[in-house]
C-alpha positions in Angstrom: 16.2 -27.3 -19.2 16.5 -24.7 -16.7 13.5 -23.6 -15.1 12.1 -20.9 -12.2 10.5 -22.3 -9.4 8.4 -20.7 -7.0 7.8 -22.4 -3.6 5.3 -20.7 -0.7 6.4 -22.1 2.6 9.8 -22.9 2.1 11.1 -22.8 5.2 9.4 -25.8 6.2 10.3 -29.2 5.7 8.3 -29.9 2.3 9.5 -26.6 1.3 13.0 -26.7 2.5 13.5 -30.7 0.9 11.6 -29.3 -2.9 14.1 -26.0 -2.6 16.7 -28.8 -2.4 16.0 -31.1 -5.0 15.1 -28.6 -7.6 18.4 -26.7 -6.9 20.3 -30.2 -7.4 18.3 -30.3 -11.0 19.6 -26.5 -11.6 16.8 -25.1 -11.5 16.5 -20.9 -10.4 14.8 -21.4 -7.1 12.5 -18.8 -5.3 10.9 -18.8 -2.0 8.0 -16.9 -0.4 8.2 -17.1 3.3 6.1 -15.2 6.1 8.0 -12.3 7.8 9.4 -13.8 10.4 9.5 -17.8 9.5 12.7 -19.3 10.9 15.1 -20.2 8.0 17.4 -22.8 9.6 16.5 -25.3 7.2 17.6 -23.2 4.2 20.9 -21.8 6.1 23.3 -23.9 4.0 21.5 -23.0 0.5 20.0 -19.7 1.1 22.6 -17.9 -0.9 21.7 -19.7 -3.8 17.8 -18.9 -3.1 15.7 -15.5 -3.9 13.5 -15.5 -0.8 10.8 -12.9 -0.4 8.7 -12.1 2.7 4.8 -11.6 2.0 1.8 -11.6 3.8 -0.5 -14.5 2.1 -3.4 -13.4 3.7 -3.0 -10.6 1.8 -3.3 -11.9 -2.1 -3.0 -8.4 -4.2 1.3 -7.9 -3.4 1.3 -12.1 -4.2 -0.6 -11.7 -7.5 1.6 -8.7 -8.5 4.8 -10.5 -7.4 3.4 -13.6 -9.2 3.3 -11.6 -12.6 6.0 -9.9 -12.0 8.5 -13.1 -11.6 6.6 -14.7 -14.6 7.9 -11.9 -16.5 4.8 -10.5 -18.6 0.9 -10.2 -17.7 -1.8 -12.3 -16.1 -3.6 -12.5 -19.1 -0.7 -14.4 -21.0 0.2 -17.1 -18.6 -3.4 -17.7 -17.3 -2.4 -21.5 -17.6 -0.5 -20.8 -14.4 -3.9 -20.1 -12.6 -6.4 -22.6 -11.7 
């Protein structure tokens, strides 16, 4: 079963090697990455990739962006927070 994934930090080499696997699975893959993080370890798969640049320190655009790519409201996927 298909699936969205959402992975902060993928740029790096966790990030980069679970972007990987979950796009061999065929899984819709998403990455939030700092604004300016060096991509060279997604170069060969980010064209299959949504990546998104926001500031984590930040956590109002990440919890908007969060509902947003969940595709209804906090309230109804409060599962998703812990």
């Amino acid at each position: 079963m298909k699936k969205k994934v959402l992975i902060t930090g993928g740029a790096g080499f966790i990030g980069a090697n679970f972007a990987r696997r979950f796009l061999d699975l065929g899984h819709d893959i998403t990455i939030i990455e700092k604004e300016g993080a060096d991509l060279w370890r997604l170069e060969d798969i980010k064209n299959e990739l949504q990546i998104h640049y926001l500031d984590l320190e930040n956590y109002q655009p990440l919890e908007d962006f969060i509902v947003f790519a969940a595709g209804g409201h906090l309230g109804e996927h409060s599962e998703l927070f812990i």
